[in-house]
C-alpha positions, 0 to 999 in steps of 0.5 A: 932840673925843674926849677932850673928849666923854670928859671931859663925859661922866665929869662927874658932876652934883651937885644943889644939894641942900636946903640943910641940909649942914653946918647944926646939926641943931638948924636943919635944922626951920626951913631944911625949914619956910622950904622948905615954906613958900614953897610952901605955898598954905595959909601964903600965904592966911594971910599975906594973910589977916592982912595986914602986922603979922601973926605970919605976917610974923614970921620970928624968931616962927615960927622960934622957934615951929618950933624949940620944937616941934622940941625936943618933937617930935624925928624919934622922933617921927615928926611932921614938924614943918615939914610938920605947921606949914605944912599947918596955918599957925593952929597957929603962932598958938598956944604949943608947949604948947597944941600939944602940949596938942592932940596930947595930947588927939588921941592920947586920942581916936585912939591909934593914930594916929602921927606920920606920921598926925598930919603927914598931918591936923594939923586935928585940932589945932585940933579940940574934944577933946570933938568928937574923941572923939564922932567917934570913938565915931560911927565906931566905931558905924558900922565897929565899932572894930577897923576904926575904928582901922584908918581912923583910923590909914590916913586920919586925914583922915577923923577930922578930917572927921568932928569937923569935921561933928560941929562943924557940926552942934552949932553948926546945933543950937544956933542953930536952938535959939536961933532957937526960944527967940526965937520962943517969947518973950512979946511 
């Protein structure tokens, strides 16, 4: 009746929140990363991609691979870790000092880019350094480079798409001259 109503109505309603209350902070990388992996599309293309035996199947190695990189790239930061791994699921094939080789090299090329940016392109990881700087000064030929930085550091998407034509472009260059070198030979 009304005292039972009053009583469901007072109830106040709890989430099951995300599960790292009362965890280490040291642990809270891989219970975030364990999160969004489930729900990654990229990391369940890799796991099929690699089939069984595959690192990908290797819980203790990605987790240590999660938290190596946690300790470099603490919230100051502004990496998200997790995110930035399960976007970009190749990276955990790699040891965290070629990955922070990699952010090394991205912040020569783009060194307004921030945590946040690089959690939001984190291909740009797995780009050629030199690739990334001729992308860079291509931008910065077309924009000038006060608004290269700006589209840069608003959507590094569009860095990572540029290295990645660049890319393209070099390796269509390089078989169309092996393809004229072949038909140039003597017979």
């Amino acid at each position: 009746s009304a005292t039972r109503r009053r009583a469901t109505t007072t109830t106040t309603r709890r989430s099951s929140g995300d599960g790292v209350e009362g965890v280490p902070l040291a642990d809270r990388a891989v219970i975030h990363f364990w999160h969004l992996w489930a729900s990654s599309p990229a990391c369940r293309a890799a796991v099929q991609r690699w089939g069984k035996g595959s690192p990908f199947r290797d819980a203790p190695l990605l987790e240590s691979r999660v938290r190596a990189l946690t300790r470099v790239f603490d919230a100051r930061s502004g990496v998200d870790v997790p995110a930035l791994l399960t976007r970009e699921p190749e990276l955990l094939l790699r040891d965290f000092r070629d990955v922070t080789r990699a952010v090394v090299a991205v912040k020569a090329a783009a060194p307004e880019m921030d945590g946040a940016a690089l959690t939001r392109a984190p291909g740009l990881l797995l780009c050629d350094a030199e690739d990334l700087a001729r992308a860079r000064r291509a931008l910065e030929g077309e924009v000038g480079k006060r608004e290269a930085a700006r589209v840069i550091r608003k959507s590094p998407e569009e860095l990572m798409k540029r290295t990645r034509r660049a890319a393209e472009e070099d390796e269509m260059r390089a078989a169309v001259t092996m393809q004229y070198g072949e038909a140039m030979e003597p017979p």
